[in-house]
Steps between C-alpha positions, in 0.01 A plus 500: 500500500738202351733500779345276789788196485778667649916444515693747705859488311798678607320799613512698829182583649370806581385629864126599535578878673310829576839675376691404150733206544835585472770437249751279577736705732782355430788769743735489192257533203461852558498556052248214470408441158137515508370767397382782709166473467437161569616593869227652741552765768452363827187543634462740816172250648548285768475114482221570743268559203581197256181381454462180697601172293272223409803273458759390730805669539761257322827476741769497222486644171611261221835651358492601129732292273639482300539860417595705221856617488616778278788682438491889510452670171646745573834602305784661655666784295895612625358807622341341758771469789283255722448103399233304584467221765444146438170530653429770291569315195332212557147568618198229603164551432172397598246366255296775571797792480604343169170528330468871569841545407524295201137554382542446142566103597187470587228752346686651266661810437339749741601805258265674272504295154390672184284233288255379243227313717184379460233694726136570556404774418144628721401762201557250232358178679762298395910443473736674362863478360661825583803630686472509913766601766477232787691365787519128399563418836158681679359296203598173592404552888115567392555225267574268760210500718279536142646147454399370814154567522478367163705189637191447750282391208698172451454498906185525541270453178216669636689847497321711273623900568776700518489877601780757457502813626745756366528891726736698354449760743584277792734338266371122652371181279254293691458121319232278621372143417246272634526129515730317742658727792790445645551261732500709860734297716794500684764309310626169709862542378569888433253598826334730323158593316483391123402801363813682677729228365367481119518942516764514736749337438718396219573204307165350659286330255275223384679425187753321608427150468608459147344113468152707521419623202336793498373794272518779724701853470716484787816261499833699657357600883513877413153602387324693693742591726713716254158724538522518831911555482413800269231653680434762814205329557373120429201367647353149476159391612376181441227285639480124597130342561634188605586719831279761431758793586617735259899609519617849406850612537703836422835518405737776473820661355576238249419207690726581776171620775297192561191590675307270737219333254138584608272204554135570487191242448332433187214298436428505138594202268670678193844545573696788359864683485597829469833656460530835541809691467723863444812478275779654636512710204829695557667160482352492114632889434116567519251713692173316453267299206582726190273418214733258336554253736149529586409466117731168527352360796145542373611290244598226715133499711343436135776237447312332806205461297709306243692317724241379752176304390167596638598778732391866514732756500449829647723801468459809726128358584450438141412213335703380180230441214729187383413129477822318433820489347267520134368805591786633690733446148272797307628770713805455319349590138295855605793677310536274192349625176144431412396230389683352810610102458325198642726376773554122435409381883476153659474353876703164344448367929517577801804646479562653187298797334707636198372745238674681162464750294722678249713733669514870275846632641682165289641385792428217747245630799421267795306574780546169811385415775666175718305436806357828520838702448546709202783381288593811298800351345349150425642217543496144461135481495510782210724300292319170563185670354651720244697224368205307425286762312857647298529131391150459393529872315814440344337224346207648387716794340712269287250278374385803322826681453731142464786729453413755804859520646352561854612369845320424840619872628386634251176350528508551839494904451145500342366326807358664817393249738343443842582242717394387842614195716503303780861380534629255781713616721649801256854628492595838364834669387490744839251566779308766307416206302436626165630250308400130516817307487325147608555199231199414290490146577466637894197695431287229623266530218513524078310761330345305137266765345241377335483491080192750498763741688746449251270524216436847707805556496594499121177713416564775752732719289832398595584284192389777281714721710821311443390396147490924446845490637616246235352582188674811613814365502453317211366784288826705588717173368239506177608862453863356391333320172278910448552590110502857385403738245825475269544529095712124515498184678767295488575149643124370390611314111135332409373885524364711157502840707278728296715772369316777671490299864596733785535813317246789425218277322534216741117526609422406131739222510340158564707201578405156371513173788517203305410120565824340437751590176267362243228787591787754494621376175110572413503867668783591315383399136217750583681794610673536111103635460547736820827571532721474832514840592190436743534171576682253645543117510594246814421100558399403809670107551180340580238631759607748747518459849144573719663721744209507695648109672829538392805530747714828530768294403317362177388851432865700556706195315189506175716647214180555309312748771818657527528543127126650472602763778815582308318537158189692660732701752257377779570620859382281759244603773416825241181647465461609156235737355630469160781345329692815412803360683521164321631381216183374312153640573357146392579199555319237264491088592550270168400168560373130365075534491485175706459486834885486640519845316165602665743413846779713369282808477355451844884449673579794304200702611573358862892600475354877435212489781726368767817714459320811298173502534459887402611411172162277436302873561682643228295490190637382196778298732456201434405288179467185347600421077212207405583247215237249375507165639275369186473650179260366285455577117273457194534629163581899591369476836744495793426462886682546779401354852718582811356196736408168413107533682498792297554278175264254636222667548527660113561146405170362599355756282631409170360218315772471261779516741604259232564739218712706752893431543594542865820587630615452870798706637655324760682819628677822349752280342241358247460870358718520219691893418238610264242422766679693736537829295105447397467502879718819529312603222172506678644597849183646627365130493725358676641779718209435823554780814412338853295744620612713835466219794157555673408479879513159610698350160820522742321235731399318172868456422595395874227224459645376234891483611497506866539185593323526793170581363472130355140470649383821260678378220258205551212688478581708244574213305151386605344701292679447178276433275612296170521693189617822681773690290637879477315697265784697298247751272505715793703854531625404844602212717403466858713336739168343623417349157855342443523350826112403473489376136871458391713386803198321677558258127854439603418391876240264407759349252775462728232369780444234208868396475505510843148292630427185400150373368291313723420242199836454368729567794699678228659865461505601116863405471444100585144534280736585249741217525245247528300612233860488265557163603130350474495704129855372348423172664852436557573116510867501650687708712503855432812710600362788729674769305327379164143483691511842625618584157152308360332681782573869389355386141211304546374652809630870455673533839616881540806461804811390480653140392643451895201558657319282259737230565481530889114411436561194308807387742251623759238257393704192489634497874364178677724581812352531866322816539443564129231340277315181618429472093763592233318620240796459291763201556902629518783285379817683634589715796136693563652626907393277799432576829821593622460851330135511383579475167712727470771241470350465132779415160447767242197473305698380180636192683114358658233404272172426584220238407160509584379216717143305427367566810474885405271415227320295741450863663439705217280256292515587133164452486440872655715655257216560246345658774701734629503927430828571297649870561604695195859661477478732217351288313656207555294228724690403835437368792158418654362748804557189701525106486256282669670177680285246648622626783609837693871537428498784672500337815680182377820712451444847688611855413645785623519877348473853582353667229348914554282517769438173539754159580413137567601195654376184473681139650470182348239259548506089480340417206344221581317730746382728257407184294283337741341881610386525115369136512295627807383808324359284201321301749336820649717453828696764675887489463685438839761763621880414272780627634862579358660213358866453277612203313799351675454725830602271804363798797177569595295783465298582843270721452436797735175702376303484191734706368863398611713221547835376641734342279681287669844295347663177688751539801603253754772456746755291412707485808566741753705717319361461164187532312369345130262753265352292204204744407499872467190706463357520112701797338774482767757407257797295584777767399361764702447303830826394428606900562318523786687222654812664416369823662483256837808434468710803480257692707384863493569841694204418703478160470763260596612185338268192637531214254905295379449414194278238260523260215303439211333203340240629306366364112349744220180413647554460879614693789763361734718698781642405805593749721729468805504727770614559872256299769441812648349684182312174436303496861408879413397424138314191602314760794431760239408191241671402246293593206497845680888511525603365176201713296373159379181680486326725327128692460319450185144748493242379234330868565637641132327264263463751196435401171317631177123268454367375182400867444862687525380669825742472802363273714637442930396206612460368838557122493641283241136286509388838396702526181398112448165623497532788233734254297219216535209746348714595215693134434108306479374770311812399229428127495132574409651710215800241423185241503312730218836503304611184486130366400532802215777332382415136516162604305715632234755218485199292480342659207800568341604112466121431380594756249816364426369119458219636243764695294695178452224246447348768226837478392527120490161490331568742215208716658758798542702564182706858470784365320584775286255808645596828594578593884144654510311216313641293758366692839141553302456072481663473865198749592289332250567159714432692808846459647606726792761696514738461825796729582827345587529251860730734676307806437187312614674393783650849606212660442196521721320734288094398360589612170869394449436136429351544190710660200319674216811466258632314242743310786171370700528194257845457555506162725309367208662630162851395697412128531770304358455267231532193679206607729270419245376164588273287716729450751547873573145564530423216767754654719390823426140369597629307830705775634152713439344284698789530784437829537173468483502316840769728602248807476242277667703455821618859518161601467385252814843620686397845767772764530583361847552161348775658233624708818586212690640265249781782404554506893550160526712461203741751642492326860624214312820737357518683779539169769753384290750786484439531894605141531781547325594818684462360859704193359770687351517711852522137721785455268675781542467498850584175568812521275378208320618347159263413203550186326377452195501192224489490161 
């Protein structure tokens, strides 16, 4: 047992007698108090036969005090005629007389409790939750001495079983424990033996010594004796080898008959106790163990198991088949429904085990253990745990329901957890210690799980659980927006109800969803060939929301879904086998045949699979109206195509595509009436059912619009293959081919406005600016609103004017953490780094220019190169540019496209520079690593893969500190809102910095910020950079981009994507080599031409004065003069054939020679700059590739050193507050 370290306090001691020890016989406490029972009969033996003491006799008996003193309960009516003494009125107790006579103080109520209570049940081999009657009290004695032989474990480590023994028909408990015995010894102070004192006495105990912490059961002094106060019978018998005795002693007659102890020998080395003891049952209003409480105190043998590591545990000669605490936690699930839950379990140390699972009666369940004792009613230690995991749940729940309006309790009551601890020195709210009342930060030890227990945790079922509970919730508030089957609507004005909506025909009614007013304006021209009986008309504004991500809030404030479950009469959460109790039985999607309409459809399709899925089985549901996207005509003959590959692929079978006039429709809006009723007309051609949704399509449509399935979107965007497109001859759409070969179009399109080329560095947008500006070759400054203007014309951009113009602005920032290279120069207020750019003027008040060292990039020597797309006709853009060097690391990028987003830093270029110098020289590039123009920090790097951004702080003084660099992107506004956060403070934090001041420029960074000495020492512990967030993380583990063959691309290193960019950039120069010695060949021959046309001239051998047009070509032919087309188109062109015309104009650079051009003059310079070019071809031909590679890399070094100059110039200035003086 625990108890060896003993303190005798304020307690009388018992006589060791052959007949039971009196009660105190105090002459005038004839109505003592205590109550009967606790006061023995005297005894008719002799002393003659007390057994013979082992102990000497001590000569005074220490007095008890202080005692207990308590005034009478007992209430005096008028009818009684005699009043009560003093003495009788105010009574004192012994220790021992007041726990019998106040019970409940000390073990709990010792009346029969009715109860839920966990037990084991023998026939079920496990616990169960189910109502017992029990004495709390006779619980808590058996408890006690459970709790010590557990305690021995931390004793002696080498214990390893405990045996209990429960007789009901004696009506005894017998609990034993090997390990470390009692010490058997007569006690130098009290003058008697250990064991005696520790059973014997109360308020004796080993816990006193608070300094010494320990993480034991007992702390009060009461323990085991309250099982010994309570019983007939208690019997200890323990064994000490260090004296090789064993001690066994009886006592009697709740605790009041002390027998002698009996000493025998004992030679074996394992040391044991036993206690063995009768409850005085009549004290608990009980006649023996009635299945109940034994049920219950089964329970608490297995709880040993648990509680105690490595020990066996026997009950009634049994062994338990249990392990641990692991083990021991699965009796608790034999009665929950197959297939019964994982239990979430780890041993986090020494002195925490904790497991979870969802508890299935929604409320919080917690089965503890502190130091062996069973905390049924938690605790501090329940809290501490459950806190952590609710937190870590709560958090898991809203990130996928953001507007979950759930608290900790709440989460709390879908938890069941398990806890067991070692706690130091414990304190509980009474001494049946159920409740653990003992401040966290006195535990004596933390409790971290680890993350692969939390990731356990938010996969075992208990997110779900609460996420159940939510959608619950929030389905019952969506039930306020329900429509219903009605003849009218009102309230909804951009609605054409069909006149037979909601009534007796309403399953032939089909209503009409429209992209935007234009489309409806379309619908409704067509239904003057239908009528509006059976169907009606309304827009949607734009694409719906995808419900799938979108917040409750988004979804119960969206007029539009409201409007389509007014106008359909939809019922949320309904399961519908027909759509007898709508208003329409169809609902038909109108959109644009590009891809944004494709996107429409799908949110629309998603809207009805998410919130009415039942409606997909119907057949005949849902449907889509189709309207060419290119008609193209000849004579009589009239075709219709519905996608452009569609188109395409007809296209390249034609020969005389010529002959044919195409038309592109841009959307519904380019239909004109009569178009409309021809479609109306022909309804069955357009009119397309979706057929009923097939097994597996509703996980189709979760891949694409969950946003959580990004990585399948990937792969299913894998295997796009180009040229894919919806084939609209057939009877019946699936959902599989419109997501697979219609919306599959639209996600690779917005992954292409999204994801940079690898070549380029460019998203469509910016290839479309630059291409605008290289083709109008604009000379002076250009106002932004006239070049997105220019833009939309020459290079067909589709989207709106502002986000056009936030591409140009875009490309014209030169501030810290933007572009190291401007494409495009700004003059006027383009933002700075105070509000990354978002500080911009309006894009009718900046113009732009564009600055030579961009055509130093993009050398217009590639542009005859280059693939150009075609835009209905119209020639735009190339596929991508080819600068002399990757741009895309240059400058950077950033977007989330579907499936798929990137990011990619900036890189020095005079890195990248000297790595492609390397690469021509067959040399490996070195490792580059993030780099900004005008960036003052550093940039450490912490893996391949990450690195620490680090601005500039310093301390000033002792109360102040200086910050002159913040990390790239950290933009001055916005740290200037976290300082003011500082400032005021928060609920949880408090304020910690005064106040600062600010010096910055437009292009640098400047606070000083003062606060108390104090905070300073702590910031300057915790570092500064750490403090202040003048640090950030930057991962170069997303670098996505489209290669040279429109596939998306990750790569792993940015020498990796100088690599690919290398392959494809040489390649070019051989091919810009080819071109430009095409060209000089041509330029050649054309001025030998030229010079022979005017000497034949001078010398009368070539006379056509007065011949027709066609008399004229035969003698050029005749002369053998070539014909040439014209210098630009030679020069834009890089195709074999295109440099030779076979018209009338191929003679035009000679028949347009002005008069004066006619002499010898003109032909000797027409013969000398031959012979230029002549040795220009010969050195190009001499001059490798590489050679032409590294001269344009040099050339733009030159630029490029210059501008950097002047930057870090203009920054010293600025800095240094100096003044420029200039002379004239």
């Amino acid at each position: 047992m625990s108890d060896s370290q003993v303190q005798n306090e304020n307690t009388e001691p018992t006589k060791k007698v052959t007949k039971p020890r009196k009660p105190r016989a105090e002459a005038s406490s004839s109505k003592s108090s205590t109550p009967k029972k606790s006061t023995p009969k005297k005894s008719s033996s002799s002393k003659a036969s007390t057994p013979k003491k082992s102990t000497p006799k001590k000569s005074t008996p220490k007095k008890s005090n202080p005692v207990d003193v308590e005034e009478s309960s007992e209430v005096t009516t008028p009818s009684k005629a005699i009043e009560k003494t003093i003495e009788e009125v105010y009574q004192k107790k012994t220790q021992l007389e007041h726990v019998l006579l106040r019970p409940d103080t000390y073990v709990g109520s010792v009346e029969p409790l009715k109860e839920k209570m966990w037990v084991y049940d023998s026939e079920k081999q496990g616990m169960v939750y189910r109502d017992i009657t029990y004495v709390p009290g006779l619980y808590k004695i058996v408890d006690e001495i459970l709790v010590n032989a557990a305690d021995n474990k931390v004793r002696d480590p080498t214990m390893n079983t405990i045996k209990v023994n429960i007789n009901k028909e004696e009506g005894t408990i017998s609990i034993y424990n090997n390990g470390k015995g009692i010490p058997i010894e007569i006690h130098k102070e009290e003058k008697i033996w250990v064991p005696e004192l520790i059973f014997g006495h109360l308020l004796t105990s080993s816990n006193y010594d608070d300094s010494e912490k320990k993480v034991t059961g007992g702390r009060n002094g009461y323990g085991a004796k309250l099982a010994n106060i309570f019983s007939t019978e208690f019997i200890v018998e323990t064994t000490d080898s260090s004296v090789s005795k064993k001690y066994r002693q009886i006592f009697r007659n709740n605790m009041s008959v002390i027998e002698e102890p009996k000493l025998t020998s004992y030679s074996k080395k394992e040391e044991y106790t036993m206690i063995t003891f009768k409850p005085d049952f009549e004290k608990f209003n009980m006649s023996q163990f009635d299945d109940d409480i034994t049920a219950l105190l089964k329970k608490r043998v297995y709880d040993m198991v648990a509680c105690v590591n490595n020990i066996k545990v026997y009950l009634n000669n049994e062994k338990l088949k249990l392990k641990d605490f692991k083990e021991y936690m699965q009796l608790y699930l034999g009665e929950r429904e197959e297939p019964r839950p994982d239990i979430v379990y780890e041993r986090v140390n020494n002195r925490w085990e904790i497991g979870v699972l969802p508890s299935s009666e929604s409320q919080f369940l917690q089965i503890s253990f502190v130091n062996s004792i069973c905390t049924s009613k938690g605790g501090t230690h329940v809290n501490y745990i459950a806190d952590q995991l609710a937190d870590r749940i709560l958090s898991a729940v809203k990130s996928k329901k953001k507007d979950a309006n759930i608290k900790k309790n709440q989460v709390k009551n879908h938890m069941w957890i398990f806890v067991k601890c070692l706690i130091e020195n414990p304190t509980f709210d009474s001494q049946t210690k159920e409740n653990l009342t003992l401040k966290v930060t006195s535990f004596g030890s933390s409790c971290n799980p680890s993350d692969a227990f939390f990731k356990g945790l938010l996969k075992c079922g208990i997110v779900d659980q609460i996420i159940e509970v939510v959608d619950f919730k929030l389905n019952k508030e969506l039930k306020k927006t329900d429509g219903k089957k009605s003849r009218k609507i009102t309230g909804i004005t951009k609605l054409d109800d069909a006149n037979n909506a909601g009534g007796r025909n309403a399953k032939d009614c089909t209503l009409i969803l429209t992209e935007g007013d234009s489309a409806k304006s379309l619908a409704v021209a067509g239904l003057s060939e239908v009528g509006r009986d059976y169907y009606g008309v309304f827009p949607l504004r734009g694409k719906l929301l995808n419900v799938r991500d979108g917040s409750h809030k988004q979804i119960m404030n969206n007029a539009e879904i409201q409007h389509i479950k007014q106008i359909l009469g939809l019922k949320q959460g309904k399961e519908y086998e027909s759509t007898s109790e709508l208003r329409y039985g169809h609902l038909m999607i109108m959109t644009d045949q590009d891809h944004d309409g494709s996107h429409i459809k799908g949110l629309i399709i998603n809207f009805m699979d998410h919130f009415f899925p039942s409606l997909l089985r119907i057949k005949g549901f849902l449907l889509e109206f189709i309207t060419p996207i290119v008609k193209c005509t000849k004579g009589e003959m009239e075709l219709s195509f519905f996608t452009v590959p569609e188109f395409e692929k007809w296209k390249e079978t034609i020969p005389d595509i010529k002959n044919w006039k195409i038309k592109y429709y841009k959307g519904l809006g380019t239909s004109s009436s009569a178009e409309a009723k021809k479609y109306f007309r022909n309804l069955n051609r357009h009119k397309k059912p979706f057929r009923a949704i097939a097994e597996g399509e509703r996980e189709l449509i979760d891949m694409a619009f969950n946003k959580k399935k990004a990585d399948d979107r990937k792969e299913w965007l894998k295997n796009y293959e180009p040229g894919t497109y919806m084939n609209h001859d057939v009877n019946e759409i699936t959902i599989t081919d419109f997501i697979n070969k219609e919306l599959i179009l639209f996600s690779r399109a917005d992954n292409e406005r999204s994801i940079p080329n690898v070549l380029d560095g460019l998203k469509p947008g910016q290839r479309k600016v630059l291409y605008t500006c290289f083709k109008k070759n604009f000379k002076n400054e250009v106002k932004v609103s006239s070049l997105s203007g220019a833009v939309l014309a020459e290079a067909a951009y589709h989207h709106g004017d502002a986000s056009l113009q936030g591409t140009i602005i875009a490309m014209a920032h030169d501030f810290v953490g933007s572009n190291n290279i401007n494409v495009l120069h700004g003059e006027g207020q383009f933002g700075t780094r105070a509000q990354g750019g978002k500080d911009a003027a309006s894009a009718r008040y900046i113009s732009v220019t564009i600055p030579p060292l961009t055509r130093k990039i993009f050398h217009p020597q590639d542009d005859a190169l280059l693939t150009y797309c075609n835009d209905d006709g119209q020639f735009v853009e190339p596929e991508w540019y080819l600068p002399i060097l990757p741009m895309i690391l240059v400058n950077g990028s950033e977007g989330i496209g579907t499936g798929w987003s990137s990011y990619i830093p900036n890189y020095n270029p005079r890195d990248i520079v000297d790595n492609l110098k390397r690469l021509i020289n067959n040399e490996e590039p070195v490792p580059m690593h993030p780099w900004y123009r005008g960036f003052q920090g550093e940039f450490e790097q912490l893996s391949n893969d990450r690195y620490q951004v680090n601005g500039i702080i310093q301390k000033v003084n002792d109360e102040s500190v200086r910050i002159t660099e913040l990390p790239v992107r950290v933009w001055t506004q916005s740290y200037k809102e976290q300082l003011e956060k500082w400032i005021a403070g928060t609920e949880r934090t408090s304020s910690w910095i005064r106040e600062y001041k600010e010096n910055h420029t437009t292009t640098a960074v400047d606070f000083t910020v003062k606060l108390s000495e104090e905070n300073l020492i702590a910031a300057l512990k915790e570092g500064l950079e750490k403090k202040f967030k003048t640090s950030t993380a930057i991962n170069t583990s997303n670098m996505v981009c489209f290669d040279g063959r429109g596939r998306i691309r990750k790569y792993n290193s940015p020498e990796e994507i100088l690599k690919e960019f290398y392959d494809y950039r040489l390649e070019y120069y051989h091919k810009r080599k080819a071109h430009m010695i095409k060209i000089l060949e041509i330029e050649v021959r054309k001025l030998r031409n030229k010079a022979k046309f005017l000497q034949m001239k001078i010398d009368h051998n070539l006379e056509f004065e007065g011949l027709l047009r066609n008399a004229i070509i035969d003698l050029l032919e005749k002369n053998n003069f070539e014909r040439f087309a014209d210098d630009k188109d030679i020069k834009d062109n890089d195709d074999e054939d295109f440099n030779i015309s076979h018209n009338d104009h191929g003679y035009d650079y000679l028949m347009k020679s002005p008069a004066w051009s006619f002499c010898m003059e003109e032909v000797q310079k027409l013969l000398s700059k031959k012979v230029e070019k002549e040795n220009e071809l010969e050195d190009l031909r001499k001059k490798t590739p590489q050679r032409m590679w590294i001269e344009d890399l040099n050339d733009f070094l030159a630029f490029w050193d210059v501008s950097i100059y002047f930057m870090h110039l203009i920054l010293y200035i600025k800095r240094n507050n100096l003044i420029i003086i200039t002379s004239i």
